[in-house]
N, C-alpha and C positions, 0 to 999 in steps of 0.2 A: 427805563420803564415806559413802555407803551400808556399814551393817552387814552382815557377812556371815557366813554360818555352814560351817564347815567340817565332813566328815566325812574321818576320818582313820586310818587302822589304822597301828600302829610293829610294827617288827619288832628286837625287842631285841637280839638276835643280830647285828644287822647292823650295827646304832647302835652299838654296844657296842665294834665295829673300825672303822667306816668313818665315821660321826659323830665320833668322838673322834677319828680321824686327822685327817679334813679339820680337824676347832676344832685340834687341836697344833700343826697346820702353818698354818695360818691367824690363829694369833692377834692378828696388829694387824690383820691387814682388820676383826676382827668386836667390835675391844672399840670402836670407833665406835657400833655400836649398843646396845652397853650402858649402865646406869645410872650413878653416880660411882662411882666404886673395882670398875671395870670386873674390874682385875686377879683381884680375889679373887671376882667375881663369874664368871667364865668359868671358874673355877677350882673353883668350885661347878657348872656346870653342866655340866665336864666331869668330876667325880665322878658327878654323878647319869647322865649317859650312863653312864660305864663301868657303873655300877652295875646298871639300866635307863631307859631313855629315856621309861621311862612315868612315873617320879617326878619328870619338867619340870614346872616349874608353868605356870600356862596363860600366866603371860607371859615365861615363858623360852622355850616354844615357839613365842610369837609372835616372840618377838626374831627366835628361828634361820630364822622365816617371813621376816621384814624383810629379816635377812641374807642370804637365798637370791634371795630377790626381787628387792635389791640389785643381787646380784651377777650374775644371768641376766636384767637388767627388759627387754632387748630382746627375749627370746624365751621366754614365760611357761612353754612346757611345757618345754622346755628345764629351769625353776627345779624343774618337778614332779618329772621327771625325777631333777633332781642329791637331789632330796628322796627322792627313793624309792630312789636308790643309797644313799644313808646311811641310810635305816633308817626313813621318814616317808612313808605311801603315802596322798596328798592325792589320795581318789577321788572327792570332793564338794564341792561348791562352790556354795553357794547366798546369795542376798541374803535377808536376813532377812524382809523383805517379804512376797517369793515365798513361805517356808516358812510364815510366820503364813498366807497365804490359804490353800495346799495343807491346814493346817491343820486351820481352821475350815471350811473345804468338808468335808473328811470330816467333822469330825464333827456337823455338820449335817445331812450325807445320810446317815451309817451311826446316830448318836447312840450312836458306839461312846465309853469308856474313854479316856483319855490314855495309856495303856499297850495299848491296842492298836496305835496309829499307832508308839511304837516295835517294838513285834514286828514287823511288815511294816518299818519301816524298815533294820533290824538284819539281815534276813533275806540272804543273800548272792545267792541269785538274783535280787533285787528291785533294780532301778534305776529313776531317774524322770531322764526326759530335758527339759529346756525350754529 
């Protein structure tokens, strides 16, 4: 399986009621994708939502990626969708590949900074479509 890179904005607000409701009311679907002692681990990650959902660590919010993914895999936007109801707005989606070349073509053609390519990335009118 090809590496991929995600671009992702949360909206804490939203996680905060609608992530935590969906993990309360869901909790045997999702401690399958957790690690041993699932219990006290979901139990951790649904502190840190209530709390904010930007304190997941990157692989608790993989997990919740697994779990959504899971649970919508017939119908992808569908999963983005239920992710963005709850508080996770999955607006990019790249193979790592692709992003290393995009990469090193700019900054071969500009010889700009590695903190340039993020400023245009970050930039919100700015999308790369491929």
């Amino acid at each position: 399986m090809a590496e991929e890179l995600y671009f992702i904005k949360t909206n804490p607000n939203i996680a905060k009621i609608n992530l935590y409701n969906k993990l309360s009311r869901e909790e045997e679907n999702i401690l399958s994708f957790l690690q041993p002692d699932a219990g006290a681990q979901l139990e951790i990650i649904k502190d840190k939502v209530k709390d904010s959902v930007e304190e997941l660590t990157q692989e608790e919010l993989l997990m919740i990626f697994s779990w959504f993914s899971n649970a919508y895999r017939s119908d992808r936007e569908e999963a983005k969708t239920q992710l963005f109801i709850n508080g996770i707005d999955v607006f990019m989606k790249f193979l790592l590949w692709i992003m290393q070349k995009i990469f090193s073509r700019f900054f071969l053609i500009t010889k700009s900074s590695p903190a340039s390519i993020w400023t245009i990335l970050l930039m919100p009118s700015i999308s790369i479509s491929l």
